[in-house]
C-alpha positions as CSV (number, residue, x, y, z in Angstrom):
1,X,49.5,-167.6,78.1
2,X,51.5,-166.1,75.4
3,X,50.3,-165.2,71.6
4,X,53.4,-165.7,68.7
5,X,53.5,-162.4,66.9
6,X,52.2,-163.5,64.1
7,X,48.7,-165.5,64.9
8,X,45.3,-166.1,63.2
9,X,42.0,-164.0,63.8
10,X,39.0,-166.4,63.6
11,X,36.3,-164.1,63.1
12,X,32.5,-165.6,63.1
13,X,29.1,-163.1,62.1
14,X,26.0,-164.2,63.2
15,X,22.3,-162.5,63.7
16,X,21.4,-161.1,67.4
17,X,18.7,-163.7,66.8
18,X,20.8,-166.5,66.3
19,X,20.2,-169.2,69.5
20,X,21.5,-172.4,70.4
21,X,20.4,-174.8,73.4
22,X,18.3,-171.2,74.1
23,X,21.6,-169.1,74.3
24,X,22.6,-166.6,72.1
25,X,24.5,-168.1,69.8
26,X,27.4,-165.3,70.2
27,X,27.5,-166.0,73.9
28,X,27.8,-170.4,73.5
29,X,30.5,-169.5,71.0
30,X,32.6,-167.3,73.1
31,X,32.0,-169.8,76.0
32,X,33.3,-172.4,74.1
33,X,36.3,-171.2,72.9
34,X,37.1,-170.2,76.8
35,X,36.4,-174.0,77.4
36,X,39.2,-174.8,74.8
37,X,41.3,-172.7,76.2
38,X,42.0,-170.1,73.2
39,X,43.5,-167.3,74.1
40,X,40.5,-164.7,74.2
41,X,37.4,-164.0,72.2
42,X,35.3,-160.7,72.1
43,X,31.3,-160.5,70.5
44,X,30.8,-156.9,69.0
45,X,27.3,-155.8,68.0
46,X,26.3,-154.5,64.7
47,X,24.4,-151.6,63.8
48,X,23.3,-152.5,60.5
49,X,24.2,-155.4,57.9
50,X,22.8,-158.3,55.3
51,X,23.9,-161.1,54.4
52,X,23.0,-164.1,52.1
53,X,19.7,-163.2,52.0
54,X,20.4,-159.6,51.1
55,X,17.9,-158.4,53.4
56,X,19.2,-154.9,55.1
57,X,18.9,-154.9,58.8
58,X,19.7,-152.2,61.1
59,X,18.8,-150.4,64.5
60,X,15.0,-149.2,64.4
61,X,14.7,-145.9,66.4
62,X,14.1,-146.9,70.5
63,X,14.3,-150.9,68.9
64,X,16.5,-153.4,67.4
65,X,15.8,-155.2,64.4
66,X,16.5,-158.2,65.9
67,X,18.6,-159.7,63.2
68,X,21.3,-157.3,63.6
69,X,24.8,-158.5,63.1
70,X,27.3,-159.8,65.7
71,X,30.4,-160.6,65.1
72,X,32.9,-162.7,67.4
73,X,36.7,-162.2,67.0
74,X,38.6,-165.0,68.3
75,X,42.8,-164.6,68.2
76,X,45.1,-167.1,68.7
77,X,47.8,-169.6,67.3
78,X,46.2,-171.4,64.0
79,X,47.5,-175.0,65.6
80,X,45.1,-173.9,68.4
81,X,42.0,-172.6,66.8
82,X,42.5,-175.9,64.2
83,X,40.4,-178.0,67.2
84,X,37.9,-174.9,67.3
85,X,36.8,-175.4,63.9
86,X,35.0,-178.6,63.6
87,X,32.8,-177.5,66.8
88,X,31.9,-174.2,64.7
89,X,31.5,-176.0,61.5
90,X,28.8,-178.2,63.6
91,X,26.9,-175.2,65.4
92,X,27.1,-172.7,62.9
93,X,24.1,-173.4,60.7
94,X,23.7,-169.3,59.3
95,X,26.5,-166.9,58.8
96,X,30.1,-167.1,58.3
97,X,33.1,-167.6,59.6
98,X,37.0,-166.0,58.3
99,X,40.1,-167.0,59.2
100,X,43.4,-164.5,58.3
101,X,46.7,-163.8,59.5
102,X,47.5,-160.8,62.0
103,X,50.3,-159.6,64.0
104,X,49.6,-159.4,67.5
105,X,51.3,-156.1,68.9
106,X,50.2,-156.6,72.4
107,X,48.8,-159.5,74.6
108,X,49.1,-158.5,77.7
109,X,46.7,-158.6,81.6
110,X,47.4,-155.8,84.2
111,X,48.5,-157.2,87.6
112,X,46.1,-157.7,90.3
């Protein structure tokens, strides 16, 4: 698969506490976007954040807060993350979700 140079970052923050179907949410987003076939999709844990609510979470020492933030980065061609976005809009019952233009320098898989 190839990436244009210039494609869209969809990029989705959640809570660590977040589920779905028992999941973490983060982890049945990512899954489903491999489903559709976007080009890749990478969850990165927060150390500290609020939200809507305003409420400051962050790591506890030896603990997590358990409402820490996560947020999923999803690149690809807008006409391809287009289909994404109705699945997201359905799931995604806290948080929020960005969409913005980026130039993709390198898209590339090592040889095995």
């Amino acid at each position: 698969m190839t990436l244009p140079e210039e494609a869209t970052l969809l990029r989705i923050i959640v809570e660590d506490s977040d589920r779905m179907e028992g999941k973490p949410l983060h982890e049945v987003i990512v899954t489903k976007a491999h489903e559709m076939g976007l080009a890749g999709a990478s969850a990165f844990q927060g150390l500290m954040g609020f939200g809507a609510h305003s409420h400051i979470h962050k790591v506890q020492a030896l603990r997590q807060s358990g409402h820490l933030p996560v947020a999923i980065e999803i690149v690809d061609a807008e006409e391809r993350l287009r289909p994404f976005l109705p699945w997201l809009n359905e799931n995604l019952k806290e948080g929020v979700a960005t969409m913005q233009t980026v130039k993709v320098l390198h898209y590339r898989h090592r040889d095995e």
